[in-house]
C-alpha positions in Angstrom: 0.0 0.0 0.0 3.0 2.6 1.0 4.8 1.4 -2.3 1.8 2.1 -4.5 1.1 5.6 -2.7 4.9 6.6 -3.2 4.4 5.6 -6.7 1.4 7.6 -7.4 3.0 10.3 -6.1 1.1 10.9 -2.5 2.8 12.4 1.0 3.1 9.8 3.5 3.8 10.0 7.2 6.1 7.4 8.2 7.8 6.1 11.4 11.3 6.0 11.8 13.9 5.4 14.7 13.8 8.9 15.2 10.4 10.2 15.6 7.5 10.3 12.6 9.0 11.7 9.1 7.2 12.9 6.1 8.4 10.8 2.7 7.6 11.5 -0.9 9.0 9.9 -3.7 11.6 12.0 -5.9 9.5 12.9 -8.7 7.0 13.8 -6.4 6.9 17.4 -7.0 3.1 18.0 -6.0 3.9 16.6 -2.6 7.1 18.5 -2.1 5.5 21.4 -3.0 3.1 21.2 0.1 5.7 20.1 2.2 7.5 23.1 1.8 3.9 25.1 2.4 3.3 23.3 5.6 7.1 23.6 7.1 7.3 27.1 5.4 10.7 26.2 4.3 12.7 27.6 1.6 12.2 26.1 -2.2 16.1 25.0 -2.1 15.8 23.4 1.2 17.7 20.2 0.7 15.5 17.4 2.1 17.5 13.9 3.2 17.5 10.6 1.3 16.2 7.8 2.9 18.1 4.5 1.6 17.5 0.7 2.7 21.4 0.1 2.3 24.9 1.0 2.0 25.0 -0.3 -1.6 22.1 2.6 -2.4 23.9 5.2 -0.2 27.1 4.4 -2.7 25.4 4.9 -5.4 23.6 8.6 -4.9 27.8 9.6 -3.1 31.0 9.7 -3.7 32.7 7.4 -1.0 36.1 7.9 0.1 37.8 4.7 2.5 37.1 7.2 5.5 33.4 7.7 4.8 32.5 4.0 3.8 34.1 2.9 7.2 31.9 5.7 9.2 29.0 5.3 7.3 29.1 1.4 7.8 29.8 1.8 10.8 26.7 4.1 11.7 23.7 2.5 9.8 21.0 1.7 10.1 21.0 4.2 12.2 19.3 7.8 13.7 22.1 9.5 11.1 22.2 12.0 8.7 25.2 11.7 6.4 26.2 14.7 4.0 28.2 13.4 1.2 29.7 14.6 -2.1 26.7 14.0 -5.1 27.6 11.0 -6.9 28.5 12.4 -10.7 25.4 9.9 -12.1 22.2 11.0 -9.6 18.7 10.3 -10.6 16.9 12.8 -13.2 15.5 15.2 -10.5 18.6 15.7 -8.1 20.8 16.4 -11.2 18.1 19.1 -12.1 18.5 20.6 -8.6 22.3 20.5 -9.3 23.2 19.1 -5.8 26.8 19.1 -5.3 26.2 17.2 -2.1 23.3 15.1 -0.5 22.7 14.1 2.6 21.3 10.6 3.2 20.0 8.3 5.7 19.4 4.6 6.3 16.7 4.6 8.9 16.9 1.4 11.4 13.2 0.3 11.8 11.5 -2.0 10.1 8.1 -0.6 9.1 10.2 2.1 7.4 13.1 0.0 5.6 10.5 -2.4 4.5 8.3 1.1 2.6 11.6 1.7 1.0 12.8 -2.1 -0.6 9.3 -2.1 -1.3 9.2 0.9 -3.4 12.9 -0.3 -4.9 14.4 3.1 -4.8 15.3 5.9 -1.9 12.4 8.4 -0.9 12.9 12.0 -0.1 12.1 12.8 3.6 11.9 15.9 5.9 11.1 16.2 9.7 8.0 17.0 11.1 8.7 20.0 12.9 6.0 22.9 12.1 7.0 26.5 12.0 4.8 27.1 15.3 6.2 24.3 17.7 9.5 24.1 19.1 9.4 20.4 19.5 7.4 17.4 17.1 5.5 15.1 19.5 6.0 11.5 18.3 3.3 9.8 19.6 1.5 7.7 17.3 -1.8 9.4 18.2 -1.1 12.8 18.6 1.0 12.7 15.4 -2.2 11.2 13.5 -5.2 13.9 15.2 -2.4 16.8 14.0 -1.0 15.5 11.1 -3.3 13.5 9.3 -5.4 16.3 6.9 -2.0 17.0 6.0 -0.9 13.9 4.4 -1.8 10.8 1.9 -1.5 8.5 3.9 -0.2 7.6 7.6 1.6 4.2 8.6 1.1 3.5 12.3 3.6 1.4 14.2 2.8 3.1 17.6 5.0 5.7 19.4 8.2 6.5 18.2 11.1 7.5 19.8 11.5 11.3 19.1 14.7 12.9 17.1 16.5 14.8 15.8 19.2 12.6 13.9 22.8 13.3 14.2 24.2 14.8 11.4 27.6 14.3 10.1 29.6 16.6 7.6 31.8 14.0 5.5 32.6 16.6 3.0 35.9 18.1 4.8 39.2 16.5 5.4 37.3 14.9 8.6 33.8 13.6 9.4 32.4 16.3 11.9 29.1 16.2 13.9 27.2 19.4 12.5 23.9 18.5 15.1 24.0 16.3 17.6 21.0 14.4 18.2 19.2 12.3 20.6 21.7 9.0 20.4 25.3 10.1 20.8 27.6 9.7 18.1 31.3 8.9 18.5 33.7 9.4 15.2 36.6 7.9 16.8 
């Protein structure tokens, strides 16, 4: 059911290991479009890639030795990786000339299962509104505020909140740029 809504283009409300995330598929743009109403967010805000695998991570960025053994390392996982663009990126992220992307492997089941399913990465973006300093992540609440928003909602109960950790592996070193709920050591 997820598959066929990403493929038809719909907004979805997933759960993830950190907190409830919003997913669209990349050609999506309808959905992307009201994403970036609802989150009043800039036009070139660069959402994260959600992947199933390292093998899908490698092929969207450039690995260096250093990055493959952190990335490994970290997924699946509540981390957001920013990587160089790999030189062949799907149609749309090309477009959007992305010199970098920043990309995910999500470790929860419900989630990784949506994206084998579909059989390619999804676009996704928090669910932090402009008016709230902190998404709630309960399975409920999430549904009575989010709902009219969105396609469709998967519920696997409550989740545990965010934000991920992000990582900068674009510099000489890997460096966390946000730390989030689960601690990350790059040692």
């Amino acid at each position: 059911m997820a598959s066929r809504a990403l493929q038809q283009g719909k907004l979805l409300l997933l759960p993830s290991d950190a907190g409830y995330l919003l997913a669209w598929a990349l050609e999506a743009r309808e959905a992307e479009a009201r994403i970036v109403r609802l989150r009043a967010l800039d036009t070139r805000h660069p959402f994260t890639l959600l992947c199933d695998s390292l093998s899908a991570v490698g092929s969207l960025a450039k690995l260096d030795n250093q990055s493959f053994r952190l990335v490994k390392s970290l997924i699946p996982g509540p981390c957001t990786f920013i990587l160089p663009a790999a030189a062949e990126l799907p149609r749309r992220l090309k477009q959007a000339k992305r010199r970098a992307v920043g990309i995910r492997v999500p470790d929860h089941a419900v989630l990784r299962a949506v994206i084998a399913s579909y059989g390619e990465p999804v676009l996704a973006t928090s669910l932090q509104l402009p008016d709230e300093e902190m998404a709630n992540h309960e399975a409920e609440v999430v549904a009575e505020r989010m709902m009219r928003h969105v396609d469709l909602m998967l519920d696997s109960g409550d989740c545990t909140p965010g934000p991920t950790t992000i990582i900068d592996c674009l510099g000489e070193a890997p460096a966390v740029v946000r730390e989030g709920f689960a601690p990350v050591s790059l040692i």
